[in-house]
N, CA, C and O atoms as a MOPAC input file, in Angstrom:
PM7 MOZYME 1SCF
protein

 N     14.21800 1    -1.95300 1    -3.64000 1
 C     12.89700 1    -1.65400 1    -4.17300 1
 C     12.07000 1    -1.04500 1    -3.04600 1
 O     11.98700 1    -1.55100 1    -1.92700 1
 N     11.44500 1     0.11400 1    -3.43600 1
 C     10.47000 1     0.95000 1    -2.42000 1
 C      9.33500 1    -0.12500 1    -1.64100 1
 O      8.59700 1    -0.88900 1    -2.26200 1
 N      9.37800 1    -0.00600 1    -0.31300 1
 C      8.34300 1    -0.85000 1    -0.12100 1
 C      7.34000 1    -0.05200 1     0.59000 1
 O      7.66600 1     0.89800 1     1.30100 1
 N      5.67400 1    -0.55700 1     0.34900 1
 C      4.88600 1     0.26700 1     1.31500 1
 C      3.89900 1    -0.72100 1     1.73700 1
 O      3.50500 1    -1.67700 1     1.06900 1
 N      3.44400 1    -0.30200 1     3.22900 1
 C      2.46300 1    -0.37200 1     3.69300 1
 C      1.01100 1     0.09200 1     3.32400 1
 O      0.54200 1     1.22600 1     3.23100 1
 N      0.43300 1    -1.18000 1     3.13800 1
 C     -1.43300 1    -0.82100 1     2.49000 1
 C     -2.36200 1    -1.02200 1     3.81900 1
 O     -2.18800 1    -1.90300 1     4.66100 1
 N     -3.05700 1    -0.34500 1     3.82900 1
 C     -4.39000 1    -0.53800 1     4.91500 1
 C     -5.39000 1    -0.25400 1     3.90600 1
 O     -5.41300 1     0.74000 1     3.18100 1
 N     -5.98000 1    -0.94300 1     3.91800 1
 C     -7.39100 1    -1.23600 1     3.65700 1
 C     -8.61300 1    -1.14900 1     4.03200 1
 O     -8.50400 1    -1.25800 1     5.25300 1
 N    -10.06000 1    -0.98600 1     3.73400 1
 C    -11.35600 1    -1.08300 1     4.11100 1
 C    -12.21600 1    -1.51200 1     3.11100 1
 O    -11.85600 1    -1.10800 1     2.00600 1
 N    -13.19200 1    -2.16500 1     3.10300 1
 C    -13.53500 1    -2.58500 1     2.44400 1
 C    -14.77400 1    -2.06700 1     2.17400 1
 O    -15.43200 1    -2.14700 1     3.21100 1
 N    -15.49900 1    -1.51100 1     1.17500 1
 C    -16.83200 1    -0.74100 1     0.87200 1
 C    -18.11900 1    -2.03300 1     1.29200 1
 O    -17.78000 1    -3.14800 1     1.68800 1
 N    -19.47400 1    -1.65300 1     1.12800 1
 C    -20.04700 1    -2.73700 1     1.11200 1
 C    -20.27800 1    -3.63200 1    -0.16300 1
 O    -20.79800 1    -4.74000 1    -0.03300 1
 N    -19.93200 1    -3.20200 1    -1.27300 1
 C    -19.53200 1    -3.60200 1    -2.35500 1
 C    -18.41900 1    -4.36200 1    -2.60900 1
 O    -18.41800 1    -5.32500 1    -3.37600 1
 N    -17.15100 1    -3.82900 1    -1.78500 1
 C    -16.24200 1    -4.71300 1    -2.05100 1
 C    -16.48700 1    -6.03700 1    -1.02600 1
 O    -16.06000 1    -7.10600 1    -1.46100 1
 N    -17.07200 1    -6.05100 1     0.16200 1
 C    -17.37100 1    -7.18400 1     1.07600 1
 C    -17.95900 1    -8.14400 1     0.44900 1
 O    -17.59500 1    -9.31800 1     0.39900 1
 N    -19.38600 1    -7.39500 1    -0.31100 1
 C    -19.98800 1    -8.51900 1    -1.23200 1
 C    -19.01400 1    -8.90600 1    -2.24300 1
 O    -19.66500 1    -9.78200 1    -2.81200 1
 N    -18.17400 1    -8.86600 1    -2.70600 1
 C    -17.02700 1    -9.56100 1    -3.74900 1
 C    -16.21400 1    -9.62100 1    -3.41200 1
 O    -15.33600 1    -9.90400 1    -4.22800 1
 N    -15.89200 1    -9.46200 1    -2.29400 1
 C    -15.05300 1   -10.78300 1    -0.95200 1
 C    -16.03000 1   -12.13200 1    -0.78600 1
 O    -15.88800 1   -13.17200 1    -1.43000 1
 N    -16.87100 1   -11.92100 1     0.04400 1
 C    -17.81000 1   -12.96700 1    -0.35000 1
 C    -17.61500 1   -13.46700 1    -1.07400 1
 O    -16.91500 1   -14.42900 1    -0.75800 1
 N    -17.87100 1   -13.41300 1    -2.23200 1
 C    -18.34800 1   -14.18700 1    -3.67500 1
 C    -17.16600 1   -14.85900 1    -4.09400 1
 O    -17.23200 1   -15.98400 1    -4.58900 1
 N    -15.94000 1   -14.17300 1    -3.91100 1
 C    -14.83500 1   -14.79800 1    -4.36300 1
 C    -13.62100 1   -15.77500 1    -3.56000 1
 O    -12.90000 1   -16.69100 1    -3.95700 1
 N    -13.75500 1   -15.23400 1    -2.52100 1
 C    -13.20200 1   -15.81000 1    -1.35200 1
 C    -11.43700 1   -14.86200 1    -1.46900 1
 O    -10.98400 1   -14.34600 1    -2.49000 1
 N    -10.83600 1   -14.89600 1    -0.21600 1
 C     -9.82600 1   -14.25500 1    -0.12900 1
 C     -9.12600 1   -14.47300 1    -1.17700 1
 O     -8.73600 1   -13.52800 1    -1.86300 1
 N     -8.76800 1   -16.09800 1    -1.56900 1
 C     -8.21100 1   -16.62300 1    -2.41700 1
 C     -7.74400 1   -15.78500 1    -3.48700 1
 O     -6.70200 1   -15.17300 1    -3.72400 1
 N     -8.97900 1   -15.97400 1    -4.12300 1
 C     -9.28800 1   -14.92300 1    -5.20100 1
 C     -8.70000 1   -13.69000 1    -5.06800 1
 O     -7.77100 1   -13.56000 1    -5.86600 1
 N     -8.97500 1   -12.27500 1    -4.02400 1
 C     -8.47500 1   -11.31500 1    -3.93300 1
 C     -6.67100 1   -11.57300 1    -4.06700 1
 O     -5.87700 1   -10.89000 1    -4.71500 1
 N     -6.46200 1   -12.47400 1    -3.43900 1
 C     -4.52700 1   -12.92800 1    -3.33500 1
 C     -4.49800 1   -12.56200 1    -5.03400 1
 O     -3.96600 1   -11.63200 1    -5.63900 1
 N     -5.11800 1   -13.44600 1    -5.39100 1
 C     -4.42000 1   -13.77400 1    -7.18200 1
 C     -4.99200 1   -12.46700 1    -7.84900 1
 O     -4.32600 1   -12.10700 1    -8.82000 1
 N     -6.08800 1   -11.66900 1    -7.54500 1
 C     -6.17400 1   -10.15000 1    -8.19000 1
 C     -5.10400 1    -9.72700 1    -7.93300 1
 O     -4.37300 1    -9.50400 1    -8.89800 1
 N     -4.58700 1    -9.45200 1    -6.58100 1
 C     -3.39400 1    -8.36400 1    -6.18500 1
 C     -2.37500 1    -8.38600 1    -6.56500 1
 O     -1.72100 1    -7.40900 1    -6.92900 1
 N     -1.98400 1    -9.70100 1    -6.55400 1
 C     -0.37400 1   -10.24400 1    -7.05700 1
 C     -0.47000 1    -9.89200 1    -8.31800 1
 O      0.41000 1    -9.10800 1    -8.67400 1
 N     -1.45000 1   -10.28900 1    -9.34200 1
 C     -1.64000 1    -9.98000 1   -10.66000 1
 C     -1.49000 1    -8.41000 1   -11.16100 1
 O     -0.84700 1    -8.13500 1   -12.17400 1
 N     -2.16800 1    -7.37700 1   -10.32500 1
 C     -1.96000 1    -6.21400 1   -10.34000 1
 C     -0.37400 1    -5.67000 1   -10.13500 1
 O      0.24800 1    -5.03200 1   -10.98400 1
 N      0.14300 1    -6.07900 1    -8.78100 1
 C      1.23900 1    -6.19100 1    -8.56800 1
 C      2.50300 1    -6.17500 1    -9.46400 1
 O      3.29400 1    -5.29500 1    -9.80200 1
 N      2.39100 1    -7.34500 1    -9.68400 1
 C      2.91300 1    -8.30600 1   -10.42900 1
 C      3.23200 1    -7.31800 1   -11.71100 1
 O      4.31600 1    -6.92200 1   -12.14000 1
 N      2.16200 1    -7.11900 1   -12.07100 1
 C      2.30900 1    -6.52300 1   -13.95900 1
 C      2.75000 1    -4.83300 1   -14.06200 1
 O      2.87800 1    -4.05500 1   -15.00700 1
 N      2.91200 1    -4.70700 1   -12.49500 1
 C      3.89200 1    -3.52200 1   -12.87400 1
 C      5.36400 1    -3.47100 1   -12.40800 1
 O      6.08700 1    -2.48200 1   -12.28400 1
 N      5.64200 1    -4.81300 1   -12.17200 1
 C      7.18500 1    -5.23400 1   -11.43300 1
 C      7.49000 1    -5.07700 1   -10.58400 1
 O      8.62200 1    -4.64100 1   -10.37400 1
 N      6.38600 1    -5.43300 1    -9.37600 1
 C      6.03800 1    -5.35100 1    -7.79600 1
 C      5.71700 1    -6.56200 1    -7.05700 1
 O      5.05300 1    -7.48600 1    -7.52600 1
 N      6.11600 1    -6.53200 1    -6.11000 1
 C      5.81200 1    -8.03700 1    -5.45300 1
 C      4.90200 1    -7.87100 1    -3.98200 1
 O      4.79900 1    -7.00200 1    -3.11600 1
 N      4.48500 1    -8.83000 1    -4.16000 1
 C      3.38800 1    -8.88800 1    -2.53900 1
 C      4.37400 1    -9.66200 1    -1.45700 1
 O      4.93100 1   -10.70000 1    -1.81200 1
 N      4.57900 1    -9.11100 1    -0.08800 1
 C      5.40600 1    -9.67800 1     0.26900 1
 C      4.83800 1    -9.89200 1     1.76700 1
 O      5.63100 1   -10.17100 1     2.66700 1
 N      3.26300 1    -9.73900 1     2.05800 1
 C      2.68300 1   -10.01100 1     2.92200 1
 C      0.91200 1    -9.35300 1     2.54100 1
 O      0.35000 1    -8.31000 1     2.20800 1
 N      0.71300 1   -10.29700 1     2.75800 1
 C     -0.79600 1    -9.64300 1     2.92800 1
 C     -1.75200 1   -10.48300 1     3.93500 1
 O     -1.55200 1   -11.67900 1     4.14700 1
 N     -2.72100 1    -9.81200 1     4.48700 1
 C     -3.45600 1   -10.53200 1     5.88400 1
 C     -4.37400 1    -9.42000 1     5.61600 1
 O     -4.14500 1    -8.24000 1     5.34900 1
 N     -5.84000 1   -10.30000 1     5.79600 1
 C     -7.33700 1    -9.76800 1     6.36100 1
 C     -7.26400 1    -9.77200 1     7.64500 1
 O     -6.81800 1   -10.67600 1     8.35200 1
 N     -7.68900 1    -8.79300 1     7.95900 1
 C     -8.04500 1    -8.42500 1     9.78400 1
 C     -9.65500 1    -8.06800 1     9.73300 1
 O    -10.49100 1    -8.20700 1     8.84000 1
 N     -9.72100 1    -7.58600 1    10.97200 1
 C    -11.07900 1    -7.17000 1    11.35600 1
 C    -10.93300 1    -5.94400 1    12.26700 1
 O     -9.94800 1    -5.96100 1    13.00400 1
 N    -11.67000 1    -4.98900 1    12.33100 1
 C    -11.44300 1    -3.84100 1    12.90900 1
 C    -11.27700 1    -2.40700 1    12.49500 1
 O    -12.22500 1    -1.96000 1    11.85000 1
 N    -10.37400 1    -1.67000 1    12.70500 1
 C    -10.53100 1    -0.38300 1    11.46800 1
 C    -10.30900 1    -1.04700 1     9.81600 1
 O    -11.04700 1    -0.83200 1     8.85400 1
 N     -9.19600 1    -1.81100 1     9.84300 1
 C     -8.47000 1    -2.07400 1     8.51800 1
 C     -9.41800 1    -3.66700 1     8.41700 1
 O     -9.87800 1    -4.39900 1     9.29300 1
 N     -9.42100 1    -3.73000 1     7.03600 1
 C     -9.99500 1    -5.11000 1     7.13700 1
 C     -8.64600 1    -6.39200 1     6.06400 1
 O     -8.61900 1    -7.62200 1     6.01200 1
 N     -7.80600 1    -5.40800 1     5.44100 1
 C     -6.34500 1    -5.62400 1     4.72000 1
 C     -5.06600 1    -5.09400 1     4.92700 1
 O     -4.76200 1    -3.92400 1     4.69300 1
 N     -4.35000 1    -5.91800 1     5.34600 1
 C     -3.09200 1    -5.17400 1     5.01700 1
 C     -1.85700 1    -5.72800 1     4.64600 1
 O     -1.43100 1    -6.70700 1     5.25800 1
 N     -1.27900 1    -5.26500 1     3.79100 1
 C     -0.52700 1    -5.69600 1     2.69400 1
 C      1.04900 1    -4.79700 1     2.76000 1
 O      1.19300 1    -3.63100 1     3.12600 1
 N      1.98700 1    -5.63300 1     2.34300 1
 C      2.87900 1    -4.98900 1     2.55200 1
 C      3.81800 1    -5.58000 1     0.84500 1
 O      3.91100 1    -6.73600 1     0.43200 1
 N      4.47200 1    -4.06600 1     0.08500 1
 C      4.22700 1    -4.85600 1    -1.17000 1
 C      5.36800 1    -3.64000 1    -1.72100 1
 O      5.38600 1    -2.41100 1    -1.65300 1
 N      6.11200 1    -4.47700 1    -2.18300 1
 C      7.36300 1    -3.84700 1    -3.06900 1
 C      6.76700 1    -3.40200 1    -4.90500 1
 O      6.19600 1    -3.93900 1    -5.85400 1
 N      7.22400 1    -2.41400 1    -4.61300 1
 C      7.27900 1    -1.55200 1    -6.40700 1
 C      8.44600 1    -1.27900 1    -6.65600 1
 O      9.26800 1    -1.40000 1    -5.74700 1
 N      8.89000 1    -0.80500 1    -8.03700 1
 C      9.88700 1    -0.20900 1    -8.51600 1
 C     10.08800 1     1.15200 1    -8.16300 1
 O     11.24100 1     1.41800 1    -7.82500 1
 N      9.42800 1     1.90000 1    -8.15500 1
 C      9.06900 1     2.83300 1    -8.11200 1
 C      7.94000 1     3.51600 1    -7.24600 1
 O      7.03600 1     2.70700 1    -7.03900 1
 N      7.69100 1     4.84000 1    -6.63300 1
 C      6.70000 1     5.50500 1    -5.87800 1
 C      5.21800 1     5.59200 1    -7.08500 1
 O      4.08800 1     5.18900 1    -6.80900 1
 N      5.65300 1     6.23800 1    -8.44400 1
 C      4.81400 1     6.18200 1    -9.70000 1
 C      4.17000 1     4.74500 1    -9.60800 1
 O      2.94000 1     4.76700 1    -9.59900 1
 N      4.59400 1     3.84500 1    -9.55700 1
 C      3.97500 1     2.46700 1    -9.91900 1
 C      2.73900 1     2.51200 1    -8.67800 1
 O      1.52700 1     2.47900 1    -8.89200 1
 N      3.36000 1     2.59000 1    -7.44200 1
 C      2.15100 1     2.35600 1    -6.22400 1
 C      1.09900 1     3.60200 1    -6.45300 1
 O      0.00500 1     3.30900 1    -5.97100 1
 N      1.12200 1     4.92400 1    -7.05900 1
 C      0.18700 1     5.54900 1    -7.08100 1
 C     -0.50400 1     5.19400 1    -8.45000 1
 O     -1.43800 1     5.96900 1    -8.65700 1
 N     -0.32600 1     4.21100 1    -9.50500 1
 C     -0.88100 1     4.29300 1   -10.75300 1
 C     -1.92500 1     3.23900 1    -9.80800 1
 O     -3.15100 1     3.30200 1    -9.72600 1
 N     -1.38500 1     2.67800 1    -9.42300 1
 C     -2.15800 1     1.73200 1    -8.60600 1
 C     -3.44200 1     1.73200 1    -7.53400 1
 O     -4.39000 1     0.97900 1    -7.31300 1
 N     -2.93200 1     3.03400 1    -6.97400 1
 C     -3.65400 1     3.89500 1    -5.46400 1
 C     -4.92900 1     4.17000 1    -6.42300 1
 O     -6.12400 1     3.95100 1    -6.22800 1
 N     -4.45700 1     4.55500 1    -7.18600 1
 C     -5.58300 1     5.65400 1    -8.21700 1
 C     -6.22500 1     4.81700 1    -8.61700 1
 O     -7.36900 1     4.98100 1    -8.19400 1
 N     -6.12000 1     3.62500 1    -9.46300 1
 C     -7.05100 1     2.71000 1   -10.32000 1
 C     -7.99600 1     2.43600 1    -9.08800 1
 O     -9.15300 1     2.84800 1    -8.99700 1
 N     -7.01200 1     1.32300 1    -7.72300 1
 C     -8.01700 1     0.70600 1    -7.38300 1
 C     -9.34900 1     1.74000 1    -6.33600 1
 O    -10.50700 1     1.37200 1    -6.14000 1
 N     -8.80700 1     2.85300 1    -5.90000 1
 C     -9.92400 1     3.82800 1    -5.71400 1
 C    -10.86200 1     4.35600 1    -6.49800 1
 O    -11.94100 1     4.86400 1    -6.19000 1
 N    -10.29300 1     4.17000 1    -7.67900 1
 C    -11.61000 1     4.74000 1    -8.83300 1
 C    -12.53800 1     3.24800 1    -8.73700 1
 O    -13.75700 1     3.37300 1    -8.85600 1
 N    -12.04900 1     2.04200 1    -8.55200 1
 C    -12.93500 1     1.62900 1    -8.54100 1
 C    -14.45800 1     1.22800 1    -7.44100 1
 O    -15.49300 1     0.62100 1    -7.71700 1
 N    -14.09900 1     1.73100 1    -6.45800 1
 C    -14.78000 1     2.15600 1    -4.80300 1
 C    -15.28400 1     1.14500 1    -4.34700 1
 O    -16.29600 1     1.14000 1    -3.64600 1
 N    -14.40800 1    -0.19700 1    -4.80900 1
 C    -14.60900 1    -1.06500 1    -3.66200 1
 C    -13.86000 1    -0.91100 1    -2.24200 1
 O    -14.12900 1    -1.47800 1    -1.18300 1
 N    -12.52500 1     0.31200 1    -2.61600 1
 C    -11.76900 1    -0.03500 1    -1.10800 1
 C    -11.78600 1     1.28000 1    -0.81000 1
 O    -12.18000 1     2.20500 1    -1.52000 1
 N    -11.25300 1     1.31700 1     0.48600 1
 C    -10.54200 1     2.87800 1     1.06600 1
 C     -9.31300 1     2.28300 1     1.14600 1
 O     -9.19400 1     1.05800 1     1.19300 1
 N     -8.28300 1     3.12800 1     1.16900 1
 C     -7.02000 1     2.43700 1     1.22600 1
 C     -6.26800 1     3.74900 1     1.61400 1
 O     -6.48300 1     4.92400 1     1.31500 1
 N     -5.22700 1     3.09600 1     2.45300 1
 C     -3.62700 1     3.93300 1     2.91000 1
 C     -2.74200 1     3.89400 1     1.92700 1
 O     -3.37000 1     3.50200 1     0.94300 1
 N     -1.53100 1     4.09800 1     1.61000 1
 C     -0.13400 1     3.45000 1     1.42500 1
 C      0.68000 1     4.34900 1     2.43300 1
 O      0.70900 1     5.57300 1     2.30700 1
 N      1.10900 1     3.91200 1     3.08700 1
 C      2.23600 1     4.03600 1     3.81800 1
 C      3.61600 1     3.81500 1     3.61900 1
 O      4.08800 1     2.81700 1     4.16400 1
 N      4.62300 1     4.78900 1     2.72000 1
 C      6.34200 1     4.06500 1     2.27800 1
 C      6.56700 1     3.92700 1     3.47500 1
 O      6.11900 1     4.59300 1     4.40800 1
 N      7.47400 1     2.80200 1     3.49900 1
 C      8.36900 1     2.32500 1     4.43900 1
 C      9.83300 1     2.56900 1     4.35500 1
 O     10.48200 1     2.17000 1     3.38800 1
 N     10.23900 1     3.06400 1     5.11500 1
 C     12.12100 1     3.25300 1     5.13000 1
 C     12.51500 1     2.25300 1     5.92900 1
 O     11.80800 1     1.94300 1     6.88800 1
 N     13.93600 1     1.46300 1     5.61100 1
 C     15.06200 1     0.83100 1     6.30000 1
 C     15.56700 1     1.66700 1     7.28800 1
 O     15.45100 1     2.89300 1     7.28100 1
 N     16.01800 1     1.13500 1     7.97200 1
 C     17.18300 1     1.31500 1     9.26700 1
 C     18.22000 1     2.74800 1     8.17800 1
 O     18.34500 1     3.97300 1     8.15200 1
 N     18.61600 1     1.78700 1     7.61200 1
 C     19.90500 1     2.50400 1     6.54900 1
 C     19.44700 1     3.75300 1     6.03900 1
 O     20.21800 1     4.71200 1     6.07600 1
 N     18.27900 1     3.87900 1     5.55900 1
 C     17.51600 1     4.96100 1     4.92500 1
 C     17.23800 1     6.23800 1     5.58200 1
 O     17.17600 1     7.41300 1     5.22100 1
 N     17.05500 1     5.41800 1     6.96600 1
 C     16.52000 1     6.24800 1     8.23300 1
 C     17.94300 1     7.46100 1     8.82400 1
 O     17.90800 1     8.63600 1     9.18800 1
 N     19.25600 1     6.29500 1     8.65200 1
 C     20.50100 1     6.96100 1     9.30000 1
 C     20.78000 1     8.10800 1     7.76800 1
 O     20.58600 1     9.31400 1     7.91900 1
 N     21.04100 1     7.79100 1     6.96900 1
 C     21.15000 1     8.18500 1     5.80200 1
 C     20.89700 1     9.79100 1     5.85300 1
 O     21.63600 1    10.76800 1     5.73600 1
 N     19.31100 1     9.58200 1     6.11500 1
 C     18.75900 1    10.82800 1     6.54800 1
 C     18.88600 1    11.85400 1     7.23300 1
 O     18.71400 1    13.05000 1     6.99200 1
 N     19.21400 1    11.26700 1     8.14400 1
 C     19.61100 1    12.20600 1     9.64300 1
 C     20.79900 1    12.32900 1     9.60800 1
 O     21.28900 1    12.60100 1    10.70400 1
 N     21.90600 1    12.18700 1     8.29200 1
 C     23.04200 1    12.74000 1     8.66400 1
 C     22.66200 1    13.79000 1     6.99600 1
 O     23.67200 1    14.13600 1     6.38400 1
 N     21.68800 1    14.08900 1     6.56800 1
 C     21.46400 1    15.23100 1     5.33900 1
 C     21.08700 1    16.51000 1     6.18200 1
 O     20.08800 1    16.58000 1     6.89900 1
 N     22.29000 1    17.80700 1     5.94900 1
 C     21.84800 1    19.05700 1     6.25800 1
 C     20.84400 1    19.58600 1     5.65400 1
 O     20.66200 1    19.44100 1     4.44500 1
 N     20.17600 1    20.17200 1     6.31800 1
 C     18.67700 1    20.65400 1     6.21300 1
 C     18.95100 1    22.14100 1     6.49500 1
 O     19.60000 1    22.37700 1     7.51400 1
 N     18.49800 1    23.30800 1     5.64300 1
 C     18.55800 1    23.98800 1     5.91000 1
 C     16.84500 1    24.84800 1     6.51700 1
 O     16.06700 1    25.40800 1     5.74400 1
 N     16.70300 1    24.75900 1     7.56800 1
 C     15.30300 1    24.97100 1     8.12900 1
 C     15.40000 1    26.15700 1     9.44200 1
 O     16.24900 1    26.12900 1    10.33300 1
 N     14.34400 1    27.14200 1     9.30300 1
 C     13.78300 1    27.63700 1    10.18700 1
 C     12.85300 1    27.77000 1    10.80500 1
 O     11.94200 1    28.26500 1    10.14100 1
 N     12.45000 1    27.43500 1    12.43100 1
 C     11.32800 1    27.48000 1    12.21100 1
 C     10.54400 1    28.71600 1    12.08900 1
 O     11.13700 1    29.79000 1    11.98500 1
 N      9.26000 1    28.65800 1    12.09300 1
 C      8.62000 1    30.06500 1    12.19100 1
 C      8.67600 1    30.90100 1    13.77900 1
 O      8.46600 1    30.49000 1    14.92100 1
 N      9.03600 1    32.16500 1    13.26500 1
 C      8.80300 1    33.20300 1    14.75900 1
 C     10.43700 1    32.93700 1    15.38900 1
 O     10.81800 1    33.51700 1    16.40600 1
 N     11.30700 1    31.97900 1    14.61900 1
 C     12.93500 1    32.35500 1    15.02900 1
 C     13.52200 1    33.03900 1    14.69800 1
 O     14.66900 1    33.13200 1    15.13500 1

């Protein structure tokens, strides 16, 4: 299952409903979101600093994490990354696929 990296920020809107709800709360939104498209949360941590979330969270699919990207930005409590993540395996996989490339001005 595709996994990606989330970074997060939080609007001043979404801080105030951090507040109000407590992290807690945000856990059981996400998983729930998650969750109901056959995705799992498989880390998540509040920080402080550029990112104030970050989450690391399996989908079925690339489609599932952007139906997702999209909702929760329309709603402008967050700024958010996703970052896919590749395996080791994924990585070698790769680098043995011919590429047919030039660069420019060769």
């Amino acid at each position: 299952m595709p996994k990606f990296l989330i970074q997060a920020t939080y609007t001043s809107e979404g801080t105030k409903g951090l507040l109000k709800e407590g992290a807690s709360g945000r856990r059981a939104a996400v998983d729930q979101v998650v969750s109901g498209l056959g995705g799992k949360v498989e880390a998540m941590y509040f920080a402080f600093g550029q990112d104030d979330l970050v989450m690391i969270i399996d989908f079925p699919d690339p489609v599932s994490m952007a139906a997702v990207s999209l909702t929760v930005k329309a709603g402008g409590a967050l700024h958010t990354r996703a970052t896919p993540l590749l395996t080791v395996d994924e990585i070698d996989e790769a680098s043995r696929r011919q590429v047919a490339f030039r660069a420019p001005g060769s």
